[in-house]
N, CA, C and O atoms as a GROMACS GRO file, in nm:
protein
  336
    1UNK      N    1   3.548  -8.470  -6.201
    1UNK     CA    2   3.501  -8.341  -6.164
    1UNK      C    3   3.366  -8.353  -6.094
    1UNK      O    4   3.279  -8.433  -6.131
    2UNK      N    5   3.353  -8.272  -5.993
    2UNK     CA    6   3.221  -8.271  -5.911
    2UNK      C    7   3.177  -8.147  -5.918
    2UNK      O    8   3.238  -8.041  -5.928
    3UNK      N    9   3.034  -8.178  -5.912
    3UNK     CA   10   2.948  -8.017  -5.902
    3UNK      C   11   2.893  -8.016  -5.764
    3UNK      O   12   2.858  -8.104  -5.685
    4UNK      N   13   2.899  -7.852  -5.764
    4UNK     CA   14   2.846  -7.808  -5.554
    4UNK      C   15   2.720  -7.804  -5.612
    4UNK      O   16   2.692  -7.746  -5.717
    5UNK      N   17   2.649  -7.865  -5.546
    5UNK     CA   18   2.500  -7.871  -5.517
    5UNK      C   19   2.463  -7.745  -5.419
    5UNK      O   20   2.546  -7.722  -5.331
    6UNK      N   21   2.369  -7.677  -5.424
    6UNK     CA   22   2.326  -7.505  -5.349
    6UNK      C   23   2.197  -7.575  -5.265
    6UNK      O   24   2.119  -7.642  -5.333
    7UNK      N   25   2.176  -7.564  -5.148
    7UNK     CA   26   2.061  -7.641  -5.087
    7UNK      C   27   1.960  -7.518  -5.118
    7UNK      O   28   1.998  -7.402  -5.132
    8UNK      N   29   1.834  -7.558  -5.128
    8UNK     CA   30   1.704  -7.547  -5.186
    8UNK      C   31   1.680  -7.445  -5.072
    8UNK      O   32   1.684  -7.458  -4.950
    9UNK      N   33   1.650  -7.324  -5.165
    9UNK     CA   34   1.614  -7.185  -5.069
    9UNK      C   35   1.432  -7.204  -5.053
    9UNK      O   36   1.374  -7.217  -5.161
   10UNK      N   37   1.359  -7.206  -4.948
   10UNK     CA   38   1.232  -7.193  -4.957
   10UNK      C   39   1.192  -7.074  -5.018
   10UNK      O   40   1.265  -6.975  -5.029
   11UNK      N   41   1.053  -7.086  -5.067
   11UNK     CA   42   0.997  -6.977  -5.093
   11UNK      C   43   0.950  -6.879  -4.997
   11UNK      O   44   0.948  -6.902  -4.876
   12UNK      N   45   0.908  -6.759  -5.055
   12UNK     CA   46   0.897  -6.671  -4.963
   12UNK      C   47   0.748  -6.601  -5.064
   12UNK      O   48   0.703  -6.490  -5.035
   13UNK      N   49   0.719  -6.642  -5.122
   13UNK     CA   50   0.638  -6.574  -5.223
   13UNK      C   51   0.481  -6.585  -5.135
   13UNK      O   52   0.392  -6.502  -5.155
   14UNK      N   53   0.463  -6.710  -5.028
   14UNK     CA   54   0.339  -6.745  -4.969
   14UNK      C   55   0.339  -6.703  -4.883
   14UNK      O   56   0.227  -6.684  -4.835
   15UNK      N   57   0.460  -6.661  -4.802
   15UNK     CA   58   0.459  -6.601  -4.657
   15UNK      C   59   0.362  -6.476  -4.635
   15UNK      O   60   0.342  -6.384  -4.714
   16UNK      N   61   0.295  -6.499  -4.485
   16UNK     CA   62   0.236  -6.369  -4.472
   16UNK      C   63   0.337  -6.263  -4.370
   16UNK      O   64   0.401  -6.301  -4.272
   17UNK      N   65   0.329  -6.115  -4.427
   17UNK     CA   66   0.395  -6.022  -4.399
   17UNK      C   67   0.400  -6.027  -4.206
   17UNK      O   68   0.312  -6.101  -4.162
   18UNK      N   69   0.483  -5.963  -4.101
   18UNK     CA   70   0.463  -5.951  -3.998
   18UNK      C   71   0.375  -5.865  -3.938
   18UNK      O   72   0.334  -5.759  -3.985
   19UNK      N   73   0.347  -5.912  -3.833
   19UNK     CA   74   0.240  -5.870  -3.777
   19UNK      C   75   0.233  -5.780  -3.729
   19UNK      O   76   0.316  -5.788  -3.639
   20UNK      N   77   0.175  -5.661  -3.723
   20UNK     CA   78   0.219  -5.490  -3.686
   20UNK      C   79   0.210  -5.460  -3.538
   20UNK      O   80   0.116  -5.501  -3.470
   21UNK      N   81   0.299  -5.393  -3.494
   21UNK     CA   82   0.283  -5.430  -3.347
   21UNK      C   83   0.172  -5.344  -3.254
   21UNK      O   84   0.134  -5.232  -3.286
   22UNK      N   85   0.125  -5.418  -3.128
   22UNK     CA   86   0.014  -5.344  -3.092
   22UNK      C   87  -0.003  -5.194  -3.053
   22UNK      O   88   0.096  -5.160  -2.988
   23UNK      N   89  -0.074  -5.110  -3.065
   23UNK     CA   90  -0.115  -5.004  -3.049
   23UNK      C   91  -0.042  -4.946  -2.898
   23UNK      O   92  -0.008  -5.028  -2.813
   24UNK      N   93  -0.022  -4.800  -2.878
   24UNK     CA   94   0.041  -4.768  -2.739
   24UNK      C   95  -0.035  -4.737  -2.670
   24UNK      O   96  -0.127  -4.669  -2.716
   25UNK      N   97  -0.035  -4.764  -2.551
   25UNK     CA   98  -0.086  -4.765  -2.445
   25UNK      C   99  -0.076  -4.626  -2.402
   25UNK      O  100   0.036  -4.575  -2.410
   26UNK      N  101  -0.185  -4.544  -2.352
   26UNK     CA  102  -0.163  -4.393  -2.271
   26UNK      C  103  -0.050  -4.394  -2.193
   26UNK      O  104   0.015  -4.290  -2.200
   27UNK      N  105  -0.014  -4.467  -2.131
   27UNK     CA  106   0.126  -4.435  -2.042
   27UNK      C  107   0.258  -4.482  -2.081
   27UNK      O  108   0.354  -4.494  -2.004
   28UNK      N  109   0.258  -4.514  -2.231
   28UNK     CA  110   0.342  -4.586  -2.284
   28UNK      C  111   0.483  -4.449  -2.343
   28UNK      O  112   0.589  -4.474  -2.399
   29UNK      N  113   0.429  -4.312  -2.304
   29UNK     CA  114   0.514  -4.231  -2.388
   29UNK      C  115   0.633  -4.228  -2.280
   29UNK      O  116   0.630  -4.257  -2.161
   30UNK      N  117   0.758  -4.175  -2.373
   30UNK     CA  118   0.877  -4.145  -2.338
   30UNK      C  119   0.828  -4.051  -2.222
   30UNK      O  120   0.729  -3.978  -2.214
   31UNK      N  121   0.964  -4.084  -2.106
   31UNK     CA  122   0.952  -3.945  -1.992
   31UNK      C  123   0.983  -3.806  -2.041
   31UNK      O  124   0.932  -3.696  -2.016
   32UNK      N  125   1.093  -3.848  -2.125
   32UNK     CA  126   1.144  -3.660  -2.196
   32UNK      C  127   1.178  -3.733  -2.368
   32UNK      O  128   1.238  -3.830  -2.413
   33UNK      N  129   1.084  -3.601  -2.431
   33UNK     CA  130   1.099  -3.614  -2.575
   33UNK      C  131   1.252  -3.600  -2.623
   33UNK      O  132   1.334  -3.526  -2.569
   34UNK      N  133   1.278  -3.679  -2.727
   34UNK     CA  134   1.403  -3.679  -2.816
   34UNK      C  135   1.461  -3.555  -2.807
   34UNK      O  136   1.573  -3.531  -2.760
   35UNK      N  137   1.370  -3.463  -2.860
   35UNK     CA  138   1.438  -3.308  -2.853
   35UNK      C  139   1.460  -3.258  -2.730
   35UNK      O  140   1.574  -3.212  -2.723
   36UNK      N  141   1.386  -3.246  -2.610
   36UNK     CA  142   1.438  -3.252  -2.457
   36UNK      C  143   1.534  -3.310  -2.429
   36UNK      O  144   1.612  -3.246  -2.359
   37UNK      N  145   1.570  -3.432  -2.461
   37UNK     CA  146   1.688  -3.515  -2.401
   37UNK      C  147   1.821  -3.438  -2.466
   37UNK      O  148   1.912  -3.409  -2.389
   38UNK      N  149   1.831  -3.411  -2.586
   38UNK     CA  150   1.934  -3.397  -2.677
   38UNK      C  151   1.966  -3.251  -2.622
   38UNK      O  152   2.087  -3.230  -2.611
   39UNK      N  153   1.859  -3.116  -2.576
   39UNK     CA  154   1.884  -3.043  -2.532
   39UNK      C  155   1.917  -3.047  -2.415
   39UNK      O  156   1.980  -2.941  -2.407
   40UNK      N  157   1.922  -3.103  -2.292
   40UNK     CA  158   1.936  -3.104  -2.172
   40UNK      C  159   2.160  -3.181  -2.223
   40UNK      O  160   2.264  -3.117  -2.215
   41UNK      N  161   2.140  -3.312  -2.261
   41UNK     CA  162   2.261  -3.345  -2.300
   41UNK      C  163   2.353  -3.246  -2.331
   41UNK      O  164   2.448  -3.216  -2.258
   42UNK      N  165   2.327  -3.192  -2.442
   42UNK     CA  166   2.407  -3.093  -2.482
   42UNK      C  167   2.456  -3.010  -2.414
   42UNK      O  168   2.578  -2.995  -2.413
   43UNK      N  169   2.359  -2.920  -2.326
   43UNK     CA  170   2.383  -2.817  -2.205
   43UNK      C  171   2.446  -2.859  -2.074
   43UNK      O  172   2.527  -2.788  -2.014
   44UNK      N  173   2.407  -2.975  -2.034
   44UNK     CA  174   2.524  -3.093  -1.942
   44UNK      C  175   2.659  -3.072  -2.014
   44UNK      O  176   2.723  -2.979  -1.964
   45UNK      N  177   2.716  -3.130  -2.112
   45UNK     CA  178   2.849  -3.147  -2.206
   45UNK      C  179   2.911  -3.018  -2.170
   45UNK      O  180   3.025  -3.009  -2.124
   46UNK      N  181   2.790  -2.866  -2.207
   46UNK     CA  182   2.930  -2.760  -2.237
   46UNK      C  183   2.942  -2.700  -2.101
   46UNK      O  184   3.044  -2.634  -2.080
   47UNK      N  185   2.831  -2.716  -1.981
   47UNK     CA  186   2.875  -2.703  -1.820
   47UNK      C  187   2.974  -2.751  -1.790
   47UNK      O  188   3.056  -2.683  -1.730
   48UNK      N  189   3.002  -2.894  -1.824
   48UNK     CA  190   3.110  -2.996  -1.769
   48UNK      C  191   3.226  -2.924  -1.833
   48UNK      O  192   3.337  -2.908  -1.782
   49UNK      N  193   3.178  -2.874  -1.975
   49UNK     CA  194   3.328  -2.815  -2.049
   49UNK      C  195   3.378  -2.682  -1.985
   49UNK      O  196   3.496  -2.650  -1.968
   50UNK      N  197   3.281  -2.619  -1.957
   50UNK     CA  198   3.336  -2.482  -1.883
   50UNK      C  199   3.377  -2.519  -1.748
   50UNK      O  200   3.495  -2.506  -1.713
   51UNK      N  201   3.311  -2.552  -1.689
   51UNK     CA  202   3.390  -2.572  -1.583
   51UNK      C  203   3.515  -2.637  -1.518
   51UNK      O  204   3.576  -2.616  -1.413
   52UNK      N  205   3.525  -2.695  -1.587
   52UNK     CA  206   3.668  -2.799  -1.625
   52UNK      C  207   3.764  -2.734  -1.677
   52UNK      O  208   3.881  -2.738  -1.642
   53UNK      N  209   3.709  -2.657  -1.780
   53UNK     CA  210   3.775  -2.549  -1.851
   53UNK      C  211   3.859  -2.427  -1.739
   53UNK      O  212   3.972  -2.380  -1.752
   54UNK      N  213   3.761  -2.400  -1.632
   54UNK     CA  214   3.755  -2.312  -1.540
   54UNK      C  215   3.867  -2.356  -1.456
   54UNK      O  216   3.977  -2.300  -1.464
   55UNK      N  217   3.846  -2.450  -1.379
   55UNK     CA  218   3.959  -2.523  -1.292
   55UNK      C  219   4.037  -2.589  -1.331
   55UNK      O  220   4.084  -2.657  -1.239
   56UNK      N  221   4.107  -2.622  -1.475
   56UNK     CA  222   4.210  -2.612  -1.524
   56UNK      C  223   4.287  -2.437  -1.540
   56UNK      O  224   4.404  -2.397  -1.546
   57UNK      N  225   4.216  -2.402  -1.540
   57UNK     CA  226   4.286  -2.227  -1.538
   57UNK      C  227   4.304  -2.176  -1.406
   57UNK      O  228   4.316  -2.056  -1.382
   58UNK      N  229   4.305  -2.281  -1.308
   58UNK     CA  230   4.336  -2.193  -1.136
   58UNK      C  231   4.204  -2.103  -1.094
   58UNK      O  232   4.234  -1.996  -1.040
   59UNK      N  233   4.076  -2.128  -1.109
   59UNK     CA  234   3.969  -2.087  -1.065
   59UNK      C  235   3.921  -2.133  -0.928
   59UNK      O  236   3.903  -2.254  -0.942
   60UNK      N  237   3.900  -2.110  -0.838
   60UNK     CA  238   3.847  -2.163  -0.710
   60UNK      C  239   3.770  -2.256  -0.768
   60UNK      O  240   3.690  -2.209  -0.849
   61UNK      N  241   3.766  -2.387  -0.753
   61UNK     CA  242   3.666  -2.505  -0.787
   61UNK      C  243   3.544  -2.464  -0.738
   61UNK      O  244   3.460  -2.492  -0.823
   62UNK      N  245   3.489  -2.407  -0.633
   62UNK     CA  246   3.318  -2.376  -0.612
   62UNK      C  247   3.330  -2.228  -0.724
   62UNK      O  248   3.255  -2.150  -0.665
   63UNK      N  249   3.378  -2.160  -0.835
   63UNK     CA  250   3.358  -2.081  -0.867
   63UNK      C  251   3.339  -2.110  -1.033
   63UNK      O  252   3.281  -2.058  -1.129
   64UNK      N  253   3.431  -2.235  -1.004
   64UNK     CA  254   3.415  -2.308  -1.135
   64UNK      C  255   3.299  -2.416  -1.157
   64UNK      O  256   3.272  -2.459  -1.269
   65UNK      N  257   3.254  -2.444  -1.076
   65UNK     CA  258   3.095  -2.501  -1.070
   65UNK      C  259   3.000  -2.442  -1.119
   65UNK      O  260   2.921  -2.466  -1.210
   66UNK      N  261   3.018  -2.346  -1.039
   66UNK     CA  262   2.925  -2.194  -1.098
   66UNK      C  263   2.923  -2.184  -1.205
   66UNK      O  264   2.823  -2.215  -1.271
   67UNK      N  265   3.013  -2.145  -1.248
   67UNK     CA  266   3.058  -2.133  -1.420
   67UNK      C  267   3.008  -2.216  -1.467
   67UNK      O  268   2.902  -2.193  -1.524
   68UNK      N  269   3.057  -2.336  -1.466
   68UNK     CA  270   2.968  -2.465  -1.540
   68UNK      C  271   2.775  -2.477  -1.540
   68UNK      O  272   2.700  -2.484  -1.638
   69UNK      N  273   2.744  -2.475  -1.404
   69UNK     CA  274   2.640  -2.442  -1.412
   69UNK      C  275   2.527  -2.313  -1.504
   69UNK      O  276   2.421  -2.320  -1.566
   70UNK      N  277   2.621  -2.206  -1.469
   70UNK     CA  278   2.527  -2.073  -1.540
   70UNK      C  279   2.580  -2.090  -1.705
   70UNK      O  280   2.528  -2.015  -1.788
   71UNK      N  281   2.691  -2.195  -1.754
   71UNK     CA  282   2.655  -2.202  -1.884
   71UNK      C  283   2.569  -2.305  -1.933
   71UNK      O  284   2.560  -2.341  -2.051
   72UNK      N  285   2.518  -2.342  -1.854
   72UNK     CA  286   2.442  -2.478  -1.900
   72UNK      C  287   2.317  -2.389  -1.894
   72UNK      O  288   2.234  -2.360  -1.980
   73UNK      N  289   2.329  -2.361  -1.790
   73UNK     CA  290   2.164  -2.290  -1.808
   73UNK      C  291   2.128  -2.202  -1.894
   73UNK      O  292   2.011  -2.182  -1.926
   74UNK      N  293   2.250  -2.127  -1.947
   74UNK     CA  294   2.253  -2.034  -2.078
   74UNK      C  295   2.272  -2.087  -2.167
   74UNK      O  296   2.236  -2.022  -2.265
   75UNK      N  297   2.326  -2.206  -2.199
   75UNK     CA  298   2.312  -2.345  -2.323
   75UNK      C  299   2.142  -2.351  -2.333
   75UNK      O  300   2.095  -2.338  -2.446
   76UNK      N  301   2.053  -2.369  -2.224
   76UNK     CA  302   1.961  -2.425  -2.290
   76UNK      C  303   1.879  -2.391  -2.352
   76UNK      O  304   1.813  -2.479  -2.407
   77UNK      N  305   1.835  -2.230  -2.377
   77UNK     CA  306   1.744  -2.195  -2.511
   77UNK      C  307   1.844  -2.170  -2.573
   77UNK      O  308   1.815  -2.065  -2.630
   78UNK      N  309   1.903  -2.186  -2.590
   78UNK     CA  310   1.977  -2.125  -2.729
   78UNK      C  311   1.988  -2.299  -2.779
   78UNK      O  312   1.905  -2.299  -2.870
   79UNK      N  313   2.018  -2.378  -2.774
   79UNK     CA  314   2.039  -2.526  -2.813
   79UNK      C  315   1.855  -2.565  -2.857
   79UNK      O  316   1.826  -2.634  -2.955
   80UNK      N  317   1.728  -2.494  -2.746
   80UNK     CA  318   1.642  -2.529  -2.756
   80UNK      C  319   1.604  -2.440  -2.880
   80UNK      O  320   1.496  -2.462  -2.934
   81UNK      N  321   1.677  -2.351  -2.922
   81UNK     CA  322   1.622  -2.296  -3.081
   81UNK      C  323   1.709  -2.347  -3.180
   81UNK      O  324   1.665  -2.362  -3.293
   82UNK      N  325   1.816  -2.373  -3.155
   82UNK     CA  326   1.917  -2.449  -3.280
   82UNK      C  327   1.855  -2.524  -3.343
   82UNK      O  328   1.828  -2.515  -3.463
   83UNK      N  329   1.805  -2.661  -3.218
   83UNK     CA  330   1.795  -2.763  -3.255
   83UNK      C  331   1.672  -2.791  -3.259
   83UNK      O  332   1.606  -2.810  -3.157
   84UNK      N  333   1.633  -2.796  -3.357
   84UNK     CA  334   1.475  -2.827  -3.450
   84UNK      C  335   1.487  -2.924  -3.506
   84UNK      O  336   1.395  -2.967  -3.576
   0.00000   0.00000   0.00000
């Protein structure tokens, strides 16, 4: 009979923690905040949905653009108060 030998885990008890990363730079911020992006996304999605929606139902395609468009633009305060 043989025994498995477990190879020798180092310690970790001396290690020093990582090093925190450097400070941001003034021009380092995002172009559009998390909550901007997620609102603009969202209001893109349900344009594309109406209007698609639209010209699947026999709508003149420039009428169904429209459509898509003026719900996006009516998506976006209302998404910009939802979403907090």
């Amino acid at each position: 009979m043989t025994t498995s030998q477990q190879p020798s885990q180092p310690s970790h008890s001396s290690a020093a923690p990582p090093p925190c990363p450097p400070p941001a730079q003034p021009g380092d911020e995002p172009f559009l905040s998390l909550h901007s992006a997620v609102v603009l996304l969202g209001a893109v999605l349900i344009g594309i949905v109406v209007g698609g929606l639209g010209h699947l139902g026999g709508v003149h395609p420039a009428l169904a653009v429209l459509a898509g468009l003026t719900a996006a633009g009516g998506a976006v305060p209302v998404l910009r108060a939802l979403i907090r």
